[in-house]
N, C-alpha and C positions, 0 to 999 in steps of 0.2 A: 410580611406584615409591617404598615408602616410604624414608624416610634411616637409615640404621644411625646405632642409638644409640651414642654417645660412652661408651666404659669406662674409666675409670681406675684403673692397676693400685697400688695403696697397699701397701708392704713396710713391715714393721714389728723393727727388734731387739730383741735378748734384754732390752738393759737397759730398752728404751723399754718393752716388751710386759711388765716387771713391776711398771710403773707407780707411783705418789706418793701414799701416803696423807696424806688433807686434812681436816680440820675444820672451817676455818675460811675463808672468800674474802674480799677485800676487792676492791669494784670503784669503780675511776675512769674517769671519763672526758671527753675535751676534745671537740671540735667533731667531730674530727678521727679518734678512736679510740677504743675501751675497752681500760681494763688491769683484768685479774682476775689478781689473787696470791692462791695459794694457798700456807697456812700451818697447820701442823700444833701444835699448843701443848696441851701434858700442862698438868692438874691440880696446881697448887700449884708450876710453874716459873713466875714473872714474864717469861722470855723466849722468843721462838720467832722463827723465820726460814721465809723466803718460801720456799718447796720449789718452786715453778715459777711464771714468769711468761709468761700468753697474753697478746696484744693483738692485738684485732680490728679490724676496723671495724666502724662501724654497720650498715651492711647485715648483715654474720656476726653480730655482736651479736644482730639481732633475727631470726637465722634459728638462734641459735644457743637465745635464748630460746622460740622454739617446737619446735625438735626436743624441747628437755628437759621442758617442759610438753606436749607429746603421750607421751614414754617415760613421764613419773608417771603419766600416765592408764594407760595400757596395764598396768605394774607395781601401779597399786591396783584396777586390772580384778580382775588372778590373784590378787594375795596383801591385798587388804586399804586400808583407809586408812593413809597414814604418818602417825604420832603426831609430831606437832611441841613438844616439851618445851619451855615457858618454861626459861630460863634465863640467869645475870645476865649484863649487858653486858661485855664485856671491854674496858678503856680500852686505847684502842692510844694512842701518841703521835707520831705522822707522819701528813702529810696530811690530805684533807679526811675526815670519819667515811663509812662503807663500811657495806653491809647486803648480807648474804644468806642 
């Protein structure tokens, strides 16, 4: 007899479900964990703040980087290649420098 799959039931709220717009990530990470902040910064303010911080571990890290690079595939399947626009660096000043 086979084993009945494991379901986990995920509830979500109003405030959570209308979710943090981001522009920008910054990810670090020690032995031990990743942190990605996500940070939102307008055109022509010098300042912006972190609007949410994940920290994963490595394992979620690298499961989290193939779920999103299987959803691009899928999304430039139906609508196209995403255009990835040069443009300039933004000098942060904390921490080690961050790319995404």
């Amino acid at each position: 007899m086979a084993e009945k799959e494991k379901q986990i039931n995920i509830e979500i709220d109003e405030k959570t479900a209308e979710g943090v717009y981001s522009n920008l990530a910054i990810i670090n990470h020690s032995v031990s964990e990743f942190v990605v902040d996500f940070i939102t910064i307008m055109p022509g303010n010098p300042k912006a703040k972190v609007k949410s911080r994940i920290i994963l571990t490595p394992q979620h890290a690298k499961k989290l980087l193939r779920a999103l690079g299987d959803n691009v595939q899928k999304f430039e399947k139906m609508h196209g290649d995403i255009k990835d626009y040069e443009q300039p660096s933004i000098p942060i000043n904390f921490g080690p420098a961050g790319k995404a």
